[in-house]
C-alpha positions as CSV (number, residue, x, y, z in Angstrom):
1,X,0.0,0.0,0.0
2,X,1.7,3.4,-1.3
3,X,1.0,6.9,-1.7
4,X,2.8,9.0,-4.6
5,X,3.9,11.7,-1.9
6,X,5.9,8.9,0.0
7,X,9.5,9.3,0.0
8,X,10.0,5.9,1.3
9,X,7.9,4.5,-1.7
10,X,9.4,6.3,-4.2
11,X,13.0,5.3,-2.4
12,X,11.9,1.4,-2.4
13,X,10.1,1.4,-6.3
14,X,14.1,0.1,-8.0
15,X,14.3,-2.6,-6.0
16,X,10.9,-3.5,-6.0
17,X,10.9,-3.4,-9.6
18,X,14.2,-6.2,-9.8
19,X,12.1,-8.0,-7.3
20,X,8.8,-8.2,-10.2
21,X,11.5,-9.1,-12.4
22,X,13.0,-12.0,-10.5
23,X,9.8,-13.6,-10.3
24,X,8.6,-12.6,-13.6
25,X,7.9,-16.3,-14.6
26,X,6.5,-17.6,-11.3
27,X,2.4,-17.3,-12.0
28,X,1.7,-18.0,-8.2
29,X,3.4,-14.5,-7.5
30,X,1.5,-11.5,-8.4
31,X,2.4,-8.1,-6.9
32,X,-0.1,-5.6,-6.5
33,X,0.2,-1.8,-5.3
34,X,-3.0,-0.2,-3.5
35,X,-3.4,3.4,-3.6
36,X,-6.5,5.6,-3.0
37,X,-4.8,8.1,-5.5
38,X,-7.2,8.3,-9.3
39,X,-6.1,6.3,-12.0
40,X,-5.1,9.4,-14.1
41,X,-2.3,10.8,-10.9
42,X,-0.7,6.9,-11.1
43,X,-0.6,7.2,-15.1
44,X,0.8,9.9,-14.9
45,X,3.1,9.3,-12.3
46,X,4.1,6.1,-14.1
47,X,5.0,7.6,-17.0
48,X,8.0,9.3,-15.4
49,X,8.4,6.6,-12.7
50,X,8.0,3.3,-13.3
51,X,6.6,0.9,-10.9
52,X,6.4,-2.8,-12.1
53,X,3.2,-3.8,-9.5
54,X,0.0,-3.8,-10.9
55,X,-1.9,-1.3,-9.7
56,X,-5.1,-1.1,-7.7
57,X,-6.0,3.0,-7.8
58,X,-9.5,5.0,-6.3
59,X,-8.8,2.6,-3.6
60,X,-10.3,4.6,-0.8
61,X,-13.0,2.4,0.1
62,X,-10.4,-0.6,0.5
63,X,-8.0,1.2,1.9
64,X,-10.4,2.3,5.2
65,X,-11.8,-1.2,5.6
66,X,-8.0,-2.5,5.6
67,X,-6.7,0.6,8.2
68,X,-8.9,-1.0,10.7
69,X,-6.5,-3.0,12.3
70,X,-4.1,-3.9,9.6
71,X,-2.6,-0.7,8.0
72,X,-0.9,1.7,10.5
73,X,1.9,3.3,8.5
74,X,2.6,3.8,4.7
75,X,4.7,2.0,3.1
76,X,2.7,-1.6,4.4
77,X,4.2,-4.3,2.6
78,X,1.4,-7.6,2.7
79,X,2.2,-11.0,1.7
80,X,-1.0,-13.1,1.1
81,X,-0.8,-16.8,0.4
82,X,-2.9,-18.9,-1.8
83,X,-5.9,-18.4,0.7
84,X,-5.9,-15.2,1.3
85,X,-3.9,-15.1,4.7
86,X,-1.5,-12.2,5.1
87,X,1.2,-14.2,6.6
88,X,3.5,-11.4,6.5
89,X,2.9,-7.4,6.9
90,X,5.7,-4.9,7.6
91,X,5.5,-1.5,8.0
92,X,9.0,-0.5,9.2
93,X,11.4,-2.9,7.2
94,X,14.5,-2.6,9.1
95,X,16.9,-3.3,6.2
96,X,16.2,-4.4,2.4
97,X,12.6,-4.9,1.7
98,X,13.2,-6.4,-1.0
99,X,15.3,-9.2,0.5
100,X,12.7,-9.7,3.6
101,X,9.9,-10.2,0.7
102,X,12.1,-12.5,-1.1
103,X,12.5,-14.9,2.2
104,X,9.0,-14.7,2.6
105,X,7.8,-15.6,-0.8
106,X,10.1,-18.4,-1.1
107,X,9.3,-19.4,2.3
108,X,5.3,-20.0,1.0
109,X,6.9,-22.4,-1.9
């Protein structure tokens, strides 16, 4: 879950992006980024920044029914496995995010 005004997002995008690309192949992974900014602000945004996830935009709705008790800061990072159980949620990664979401994904294999 990210925000276009978040430095931290726009700091972790590169190494999110190698991280899409690394499991490029693998159809059990899909990445998804959850913002409540329009469609139009993330196009745009994309055009001059890319960021591999697919994206979930207008997400206001989702994104109060999911801050009840599960979102608290932004950047969250969620992994989900096959049904639907976030098994992992960080907030606060204390290091590379993209190395502690590489243990976990290979950890659900």
């Amino acid at each position: 879950i990210w925000a276009t005004w978040c430095g931290q997002c726009l700091a972790e995008t590169p190494e999110l992006n190698a991280l899409v690309a690394e499991f490029d192949q693998d159809t059990n992974v899909v990445f998804l980024a959850v913002t409540d900014d329009s469609r139009e602000k993330i196009q745009t945004f994309l055009n001059n920044r890319p960021f591999d996830y697919q994206h979930i935009t207008d997400s206001g709705e989702l994104k109060k029914k999911l801050h009840k008790g599960l979102i608290s800061y932004i950047p969250e990072h969620l992994v989900v496995d096959q049904d639907l159980n976030v098994v992992f949620d960080e907030s606060e990664p204390k290091g590379s995010i993209a190395d502690t979401l590489r243990q976990v994904i290979k950890s659900l294999k």
